[in-house]
N, C-alpha and C positions, 0 to 999 in steps of 0.2 A: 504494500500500500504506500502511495506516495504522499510527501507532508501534504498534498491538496487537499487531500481525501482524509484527512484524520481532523474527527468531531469531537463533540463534548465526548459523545460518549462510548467514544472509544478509553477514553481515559475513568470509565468508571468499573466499577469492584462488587460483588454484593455488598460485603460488609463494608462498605463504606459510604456514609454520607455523601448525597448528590450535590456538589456545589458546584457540577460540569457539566451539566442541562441544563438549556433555558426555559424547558417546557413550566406552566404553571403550577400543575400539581401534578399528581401518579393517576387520576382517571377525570374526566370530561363532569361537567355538574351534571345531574342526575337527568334532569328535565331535555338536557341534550343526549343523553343516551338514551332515555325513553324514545325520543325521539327519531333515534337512528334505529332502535330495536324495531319499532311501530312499523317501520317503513319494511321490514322484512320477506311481507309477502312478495316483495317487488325483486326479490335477489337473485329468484331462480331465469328471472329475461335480462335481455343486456342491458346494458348503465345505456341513458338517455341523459345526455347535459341537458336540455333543450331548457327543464325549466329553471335550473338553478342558475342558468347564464341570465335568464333572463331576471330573477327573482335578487342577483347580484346587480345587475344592471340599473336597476328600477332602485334599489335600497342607494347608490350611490352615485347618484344621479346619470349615470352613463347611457351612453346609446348600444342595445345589446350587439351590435358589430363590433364594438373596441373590449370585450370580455370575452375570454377564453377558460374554462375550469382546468384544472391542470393538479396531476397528484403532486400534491406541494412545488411551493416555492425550486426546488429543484429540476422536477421535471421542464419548468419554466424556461427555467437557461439552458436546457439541454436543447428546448425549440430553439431557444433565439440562436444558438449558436448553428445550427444547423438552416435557419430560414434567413434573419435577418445579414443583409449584407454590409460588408463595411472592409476597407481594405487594409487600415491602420487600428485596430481594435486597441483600448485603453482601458485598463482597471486600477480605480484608484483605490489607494490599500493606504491604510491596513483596513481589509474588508473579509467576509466572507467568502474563501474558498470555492465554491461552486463554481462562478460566474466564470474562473479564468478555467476551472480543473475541466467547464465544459468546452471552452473554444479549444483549449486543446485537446479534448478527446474526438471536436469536429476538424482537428488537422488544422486549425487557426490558431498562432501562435498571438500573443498579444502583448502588445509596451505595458509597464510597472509605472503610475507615476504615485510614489510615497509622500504623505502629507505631510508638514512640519508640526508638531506638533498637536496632529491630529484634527487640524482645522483645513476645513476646504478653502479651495484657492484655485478660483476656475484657471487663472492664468499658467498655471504648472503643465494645465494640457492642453498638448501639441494643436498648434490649429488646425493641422491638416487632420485628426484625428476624427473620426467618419462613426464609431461607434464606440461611445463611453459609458462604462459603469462605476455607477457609485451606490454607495450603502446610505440610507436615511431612516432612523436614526443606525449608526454605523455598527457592527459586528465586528470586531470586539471593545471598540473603544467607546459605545453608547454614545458617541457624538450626534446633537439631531444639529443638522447644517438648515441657516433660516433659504424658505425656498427661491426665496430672490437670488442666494446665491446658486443655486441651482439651474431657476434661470438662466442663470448669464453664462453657464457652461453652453448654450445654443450657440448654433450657428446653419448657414446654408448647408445640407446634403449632413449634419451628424443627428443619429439619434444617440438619444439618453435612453440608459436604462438604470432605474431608481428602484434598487431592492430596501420596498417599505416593509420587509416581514414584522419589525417590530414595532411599525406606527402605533400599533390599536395599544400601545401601553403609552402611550402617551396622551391625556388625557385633551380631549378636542381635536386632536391631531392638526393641531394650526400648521403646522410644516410639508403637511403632505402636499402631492402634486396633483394628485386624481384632480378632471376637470376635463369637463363637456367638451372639450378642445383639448385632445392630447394629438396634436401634429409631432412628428417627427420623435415621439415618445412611448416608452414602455413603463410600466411601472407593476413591479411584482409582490403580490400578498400571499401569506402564509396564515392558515387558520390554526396550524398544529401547536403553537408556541401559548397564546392564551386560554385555547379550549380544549387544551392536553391531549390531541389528538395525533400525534406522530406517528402512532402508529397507523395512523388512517388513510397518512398522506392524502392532504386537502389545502386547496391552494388558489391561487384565478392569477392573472394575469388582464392588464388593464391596458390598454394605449391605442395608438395609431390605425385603424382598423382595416389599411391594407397590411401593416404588418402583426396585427392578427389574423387574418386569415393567411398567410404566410405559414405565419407559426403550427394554425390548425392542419393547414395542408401535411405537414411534417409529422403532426400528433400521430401517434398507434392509435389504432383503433380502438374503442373502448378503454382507454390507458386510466381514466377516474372513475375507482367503483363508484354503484349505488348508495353504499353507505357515505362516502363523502361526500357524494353529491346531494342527499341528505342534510347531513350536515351543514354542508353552505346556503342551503335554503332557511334551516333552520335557524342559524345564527344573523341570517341579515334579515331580522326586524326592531322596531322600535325598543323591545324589553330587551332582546341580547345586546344590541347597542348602550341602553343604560346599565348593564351586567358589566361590560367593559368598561365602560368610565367609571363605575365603581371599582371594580378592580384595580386596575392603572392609575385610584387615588391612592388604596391598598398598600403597592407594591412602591408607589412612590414615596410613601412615611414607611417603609422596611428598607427601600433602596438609602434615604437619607439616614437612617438608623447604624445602618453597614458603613459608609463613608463615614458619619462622624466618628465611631468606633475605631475604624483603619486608621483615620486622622491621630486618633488619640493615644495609640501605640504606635504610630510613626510607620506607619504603609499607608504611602500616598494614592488615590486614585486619580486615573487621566482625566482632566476635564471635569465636568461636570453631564455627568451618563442620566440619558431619560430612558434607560433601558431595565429589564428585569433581569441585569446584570451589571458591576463593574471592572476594568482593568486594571488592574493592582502592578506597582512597581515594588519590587522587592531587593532593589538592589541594594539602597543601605544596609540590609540585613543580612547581607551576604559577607562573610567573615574574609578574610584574607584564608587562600586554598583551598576555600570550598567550589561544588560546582554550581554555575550562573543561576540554574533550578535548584539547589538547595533548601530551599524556604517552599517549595509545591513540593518536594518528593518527603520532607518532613511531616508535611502537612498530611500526607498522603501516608504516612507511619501513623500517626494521631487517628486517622481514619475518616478524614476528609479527601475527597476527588474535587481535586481544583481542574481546570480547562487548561493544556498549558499554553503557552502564549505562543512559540517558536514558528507555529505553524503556520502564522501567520505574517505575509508579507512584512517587512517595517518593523517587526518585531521581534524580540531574541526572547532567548532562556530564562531570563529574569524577569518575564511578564505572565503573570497570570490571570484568567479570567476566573471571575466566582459568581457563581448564580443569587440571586437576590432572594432571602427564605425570612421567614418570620425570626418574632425577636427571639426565641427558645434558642432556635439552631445558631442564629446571629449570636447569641450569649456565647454558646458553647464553641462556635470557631474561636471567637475573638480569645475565650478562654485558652485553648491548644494552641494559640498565636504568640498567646502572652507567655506560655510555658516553652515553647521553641524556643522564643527571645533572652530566656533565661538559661 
């Protein structure tokens, strides 16, 4: 396996504490799997998108041509990289793996532009650069970038592709791009991360609706079961929409719990993350002859799965990602943090 292709949870153990998934809990709230069970008799004919494209389309204001369902956010880039054309392809990192592990497994190799500091900065890339991806809010550094900067990443003949998989924790999603007008634009959702469905892979894909049906052309056939197709129906109405802003206030007083804690025993986090995760720098903790992961493979003795950071563009050994959990488990890392330190 190559470092593209290594996840959270490749790095996880049984007995070990999950702090290396982003998923929000271990199963789906109950009223959503009711809901998926319900639909049952429907399992034995083939999966029809028809109404959950459209029942997606309708919840977010879209025209049903620029929505495609797609088994999670990955299968997404695995279209694009196979449909959408582009000649100088751009991934700005440190991001989520997928985007670039899929142009190259379509034989498209792709330029690296790494961000300073973790901040966008449309100017880094190439003007000539014909198809760009960026992460909003970012994977692993929980960066959400305002979309005016985003914006201005346009130009004549490039599209964007904007992996929002972790927008819906962001409460309003003021940042997001979706909009009745997505020319020249992609932008990709993941249902699996809030409504604990991963294993369901369940997903959509939003934009340009010649290069959705690009995309669709390229689609396997029946590639998104019935049950997530389900699921997408079920999750895009008014009450699952207020279930996410409550959660995403939730996870944002557990997210700011974790950073002041980190703060306060001296592991800094990047930025300021709106994600149900942060980036931890562990480098002052690292003693003179130890190795750069020392401080995650400790962690990982204590009985904690940190994410590790290497895998990702822009970033080395000394970085690790941790999943955002209630105060109990937040208590008890910080606790095995403070006993390492010791």
């Amino acid at each position: 396996m190559t470092l593209l292709h290594h996840h959270g949870d490749d790095d996880l153990a049984p007995d070990l504490v999950d702090l290396a998934v982003n998923v929000r809990d271990q199963r789906p709230p109950r009223w959503l799997l009711d809901a998926i069970l319900d639909g049952a008799h429907r399992w034995g004919a083939y999966p029809d998108a028809s109404r959950a494209r459209r029942t997606i389309a309708e919840h977010h204001g879209l025209d049903e041509a620029s929505v495609l369902p797609t088994a999670g956010g990955a299968e997404a880039f695995t279209l694009i990289a196979r449909a959408v054309p582009g000649r100088r392809p751009v991934v700005v990192h440190p991001q989520f793996t997928e985007p670039e592990a899929s142009m190259r497994a379509a034989g498209r190799p792709v330029e690296h532009v790494v961000l300073r500091d973790f901040i966008l900065d449309p100017a880094l890339v190439p003007d000539d650069a014909d198809l760009v991806f960026v992460g909003n809010p970012t994977n692993p550094t929980g960066a959400l970038h305002p979309a005016s900067m985003l914006a201005a990443l346009w130009r004549p003949g490039r599209t964007i592709v904007v992996d929002e998989a972790f927008m819906d924790f962001v409460p309003g999603e003021p940042e997001s791009v979706l909009d009745s007008d997505m020319r020249d634009l992609l932008v990709v959702r993941s249902l699996t991360k809030m409504w604990s469905i991963a294993g369901l892979r369940a997903g959509w894909v939003a934009g340009d609706p010649s290069l959705i049906s690009a995309m669709e052309a390229q689609q396997t056939h029946w590639s998104v079961s019935t049950p997530a197709l389900t699921a997408m129906e079920a999750t895009s109405t008014p009450a699952a929409a207020q279930e996410v802003r409550e959660a995403a206030e939730v996870i944002g007083r557990h997210r700011d719990l974790l950073v002041r804690e980190l703060a306060r025993i001296g592991l800094p986090v990047a930025g300021s993350p709106k994600t149900p995760f942060v980036l931890v720098d562990t480098s002052a903790w690292t003693a003179s002859g130890d190795a750069p992961d020392a401080v995650r493979l400790k962690l990982r003795e204590a009985g904690f799965a940190a994410r590790r950071g290497d895998t990702f563009r822009g970033l080395g050994p000394q970085w690790m990602r941790l999943a955002v959990r209630g105060e109990q488990i937040t208590s008890a890392l910080i606790a095995a943090l403070e006993e390492i330190r010791s």
